[in-house]
DOKOLSE-964473 format. One line per field, with one value per residue (C-alpha): residue number from 1; residue in one letter; z, y, x. Coordinates in Angstrom, 1 decimal, always signed. Layout:
BEGIN
pos	NUM, ...
code	A, ...
c3	Z, ...
c2	Y, ...
c1	X, ...
This chain:
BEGIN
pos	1, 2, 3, 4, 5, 6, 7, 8, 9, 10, 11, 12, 13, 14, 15, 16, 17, 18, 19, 20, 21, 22, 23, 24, 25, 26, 27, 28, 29, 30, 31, 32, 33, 34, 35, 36, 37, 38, 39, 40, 41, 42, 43, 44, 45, 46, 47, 48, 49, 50, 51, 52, 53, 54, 55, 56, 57, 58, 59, 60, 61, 62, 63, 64, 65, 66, 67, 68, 69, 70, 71, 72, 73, 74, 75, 76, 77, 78, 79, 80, 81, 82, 83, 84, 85, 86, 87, 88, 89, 90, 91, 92, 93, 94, 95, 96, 97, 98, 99, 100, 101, 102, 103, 104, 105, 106, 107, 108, 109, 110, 111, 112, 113, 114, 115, 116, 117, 118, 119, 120, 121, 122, 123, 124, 125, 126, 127, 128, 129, 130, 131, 132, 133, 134, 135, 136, 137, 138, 139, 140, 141, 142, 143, 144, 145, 146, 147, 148, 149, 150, 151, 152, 153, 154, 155, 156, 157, 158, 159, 160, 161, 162, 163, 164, 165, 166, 167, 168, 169, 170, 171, 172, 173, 174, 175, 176, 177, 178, 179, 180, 181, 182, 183, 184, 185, 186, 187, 188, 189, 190
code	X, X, X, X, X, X, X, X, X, X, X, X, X, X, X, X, X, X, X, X, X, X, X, X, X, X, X, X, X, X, X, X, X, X, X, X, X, X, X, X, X, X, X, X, X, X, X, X, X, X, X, X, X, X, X, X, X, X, X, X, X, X, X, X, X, X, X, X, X, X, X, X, X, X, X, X, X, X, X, X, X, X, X, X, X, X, X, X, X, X, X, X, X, X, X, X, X, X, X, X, X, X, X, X, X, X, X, X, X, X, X, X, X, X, X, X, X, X, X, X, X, X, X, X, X, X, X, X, X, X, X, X, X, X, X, X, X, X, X, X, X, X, X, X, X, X, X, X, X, X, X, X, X, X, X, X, X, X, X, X, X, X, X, X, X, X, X, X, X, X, X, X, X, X, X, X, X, X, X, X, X, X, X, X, X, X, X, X, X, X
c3	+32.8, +36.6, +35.8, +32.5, +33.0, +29.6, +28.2, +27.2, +25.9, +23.8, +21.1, +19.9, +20.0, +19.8, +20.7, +24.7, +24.1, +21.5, +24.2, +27.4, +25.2, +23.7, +27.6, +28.8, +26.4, +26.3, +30.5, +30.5, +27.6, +30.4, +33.4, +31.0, +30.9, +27.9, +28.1, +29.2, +26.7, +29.6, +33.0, +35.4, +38.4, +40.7, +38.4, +38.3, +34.8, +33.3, +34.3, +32.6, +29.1, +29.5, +29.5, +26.6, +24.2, +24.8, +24.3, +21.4, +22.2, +20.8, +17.5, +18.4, +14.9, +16.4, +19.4, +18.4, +16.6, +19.4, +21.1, +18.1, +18.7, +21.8, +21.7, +19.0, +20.0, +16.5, +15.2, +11.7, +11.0, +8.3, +6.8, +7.6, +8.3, +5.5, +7.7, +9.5, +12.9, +14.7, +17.9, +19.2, +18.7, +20.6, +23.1, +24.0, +23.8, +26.6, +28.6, +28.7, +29.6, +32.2, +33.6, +34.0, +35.3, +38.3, +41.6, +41.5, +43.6, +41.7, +38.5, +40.6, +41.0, +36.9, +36.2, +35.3, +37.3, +38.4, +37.1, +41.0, +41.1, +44.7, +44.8, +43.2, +42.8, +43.4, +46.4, +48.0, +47.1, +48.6, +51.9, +52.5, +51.7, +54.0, +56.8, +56.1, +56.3, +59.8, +61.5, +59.5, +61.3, +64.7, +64.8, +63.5, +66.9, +68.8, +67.6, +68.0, +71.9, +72.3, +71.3, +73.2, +76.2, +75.5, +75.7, +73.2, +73.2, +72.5, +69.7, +67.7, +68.0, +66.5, +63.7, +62.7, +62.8, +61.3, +58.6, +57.6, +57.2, +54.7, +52.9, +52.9, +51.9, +49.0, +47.8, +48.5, +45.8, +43.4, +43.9, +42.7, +40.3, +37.4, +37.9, +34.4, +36.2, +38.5, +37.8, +36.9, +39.3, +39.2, +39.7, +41.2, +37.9, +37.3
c2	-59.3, -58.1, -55.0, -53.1, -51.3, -49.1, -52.0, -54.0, -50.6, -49.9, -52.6, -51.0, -47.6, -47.9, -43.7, -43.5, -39.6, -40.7, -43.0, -41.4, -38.5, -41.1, -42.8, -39.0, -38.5, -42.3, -41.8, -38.1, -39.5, -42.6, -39.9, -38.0, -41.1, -42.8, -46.5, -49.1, -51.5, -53.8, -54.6, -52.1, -54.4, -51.7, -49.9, -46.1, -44.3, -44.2, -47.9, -48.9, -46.7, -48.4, -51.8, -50.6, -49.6, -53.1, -55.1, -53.0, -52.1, -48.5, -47.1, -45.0, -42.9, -41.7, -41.2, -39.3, -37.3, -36.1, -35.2, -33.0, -31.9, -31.0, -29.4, -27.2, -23.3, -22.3, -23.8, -22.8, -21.6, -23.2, -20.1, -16.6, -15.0, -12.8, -9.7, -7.1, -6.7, -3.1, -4.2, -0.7, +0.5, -2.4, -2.2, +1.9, +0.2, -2.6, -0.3, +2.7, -0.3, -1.0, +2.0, +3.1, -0.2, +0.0, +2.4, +5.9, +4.8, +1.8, +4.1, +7.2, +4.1, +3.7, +7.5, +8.0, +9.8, +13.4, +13.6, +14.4, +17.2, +18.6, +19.3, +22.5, +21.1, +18.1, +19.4, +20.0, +16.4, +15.1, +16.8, +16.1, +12.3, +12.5, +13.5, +10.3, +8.2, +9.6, +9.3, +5.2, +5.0, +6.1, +4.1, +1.2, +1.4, +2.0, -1.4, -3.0, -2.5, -2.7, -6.3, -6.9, -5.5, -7.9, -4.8, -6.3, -3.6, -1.2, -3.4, -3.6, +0.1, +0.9, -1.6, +0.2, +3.0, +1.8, +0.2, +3.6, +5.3, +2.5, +3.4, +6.6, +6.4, +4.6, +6.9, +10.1, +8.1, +7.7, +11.1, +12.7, +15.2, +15.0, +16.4, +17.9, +20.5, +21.6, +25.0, +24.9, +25.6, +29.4, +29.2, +32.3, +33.9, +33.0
c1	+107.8, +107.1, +108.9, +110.1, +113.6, +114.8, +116.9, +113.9, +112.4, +115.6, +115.2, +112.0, +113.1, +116.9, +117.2, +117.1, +116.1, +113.2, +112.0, +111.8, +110.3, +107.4, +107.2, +106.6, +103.7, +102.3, +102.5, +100.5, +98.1, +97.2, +96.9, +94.6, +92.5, +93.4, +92.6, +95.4, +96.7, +98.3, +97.1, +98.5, +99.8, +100.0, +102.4, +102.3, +102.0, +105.4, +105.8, +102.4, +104.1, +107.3, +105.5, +103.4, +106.5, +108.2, +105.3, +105.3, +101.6, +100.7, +101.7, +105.3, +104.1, +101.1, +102.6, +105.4, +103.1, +101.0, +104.0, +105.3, +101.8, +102.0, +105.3, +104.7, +104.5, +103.5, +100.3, +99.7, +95.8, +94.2, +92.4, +93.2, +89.6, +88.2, +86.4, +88.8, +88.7, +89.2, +90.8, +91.8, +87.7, +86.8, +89.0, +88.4, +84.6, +85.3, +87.6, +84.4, +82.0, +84.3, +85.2, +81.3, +80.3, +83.5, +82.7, +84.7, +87.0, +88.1, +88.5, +90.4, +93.3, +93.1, +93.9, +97.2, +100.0, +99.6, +95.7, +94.6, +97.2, +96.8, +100.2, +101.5, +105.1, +107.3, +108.8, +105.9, +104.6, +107.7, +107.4, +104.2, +105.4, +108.3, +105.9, +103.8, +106.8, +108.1, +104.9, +104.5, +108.1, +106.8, +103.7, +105.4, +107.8, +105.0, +103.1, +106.5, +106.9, +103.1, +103.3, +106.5, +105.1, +102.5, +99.8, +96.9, +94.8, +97.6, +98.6, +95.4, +94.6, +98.2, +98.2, +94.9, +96.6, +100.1, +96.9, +95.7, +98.9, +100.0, +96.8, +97.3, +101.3, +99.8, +97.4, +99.9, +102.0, +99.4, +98.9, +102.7, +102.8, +105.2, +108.7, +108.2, +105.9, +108.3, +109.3, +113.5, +115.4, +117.1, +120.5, +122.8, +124.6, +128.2
């Protein structure tokens, strides 16, 4: 047989689901590195497993088995282990190990929000952020026309530039204080 189409496959497995499932999991077992049980003819994988099934070659039980196996999300555990395990200590031990072994800078990006309050209020934060943004926006134009005007020195200097203000956009918004701290708003009386 110089080559194996799915009719000759479909007298041993008569299901043409069952069998491209068991020629899917025969094929990755051979590209894994199982051994061949036909001569491969310059066939690639899924040829060599179709020509395997209808020379009724490999055991479809064991097969279908291993793909069941290997389909299977939920793998029951034999014995359910005897000593408790306090995941939340060691974990706030690992994260401490961590955190001391990382630089300062590495561990200022782990705080959380609002911890570097230099800020007094939201709007204050937000200014200061707006005048970040207009001055990202000008250098941006500026690197824009530099490269169009083809001036390369021009260019670098301002993507340097354009660079650091991205930076520091970045670490102005790692550095917003929480609206909860804004004093309420007074509004005129009715």
């Amino acid at each position: 047989m110089a080559r194996v189409t799915v009719e000759d496959c479909v007298t041993k497995i008569p299901n043409r689901f069952k069998l491209v499932m068991l020629a899917t999991r025969r094929s990755r077992n051979i590209a894994d590195g199982e051994a061949l049980n036909v001569e491969r003819d310059n066939d690639k994988n899924p040829v060599v497993a179709l020509r395997e099934i209808a020379d009724d070659l490999i055991n479809h039980d064991e097969l279908e088995e291993s793909l069941i196996k290997g389909l299977q999300k939920f793998v029951e555990m034999d014995d359910p282990e005897e000593d408790e395990v306090d995941l939340i200590a060691i974990q706030q031990e690992l994260d401490s190990e961590v955190r001391n072994a990382l630089p300062k800078e590495v561990t200022a990006l782990r705080e959380p929000l609002g911890a570097n309050m230099e800020y007094k209020n939201y709007e204050e934060w937000k200014a200061e952020g707006e005048k970040v943004q207009a001055e990202l926006i000008r250098v941006d134009e500026q690197r824009r026309q530099a490269r169009i005007d083809g001036d390369d020195d021009a260019y670098v200097r301002l993507e340097d530039e354009y660079n650091r203000l991205l930076i520091q956009s970045r670490d102005h918004m790692a550095k917003m204080p929480l609206r909860s701290e804004t004093p309420p708003k007074k509004y005129p009386p009715r």
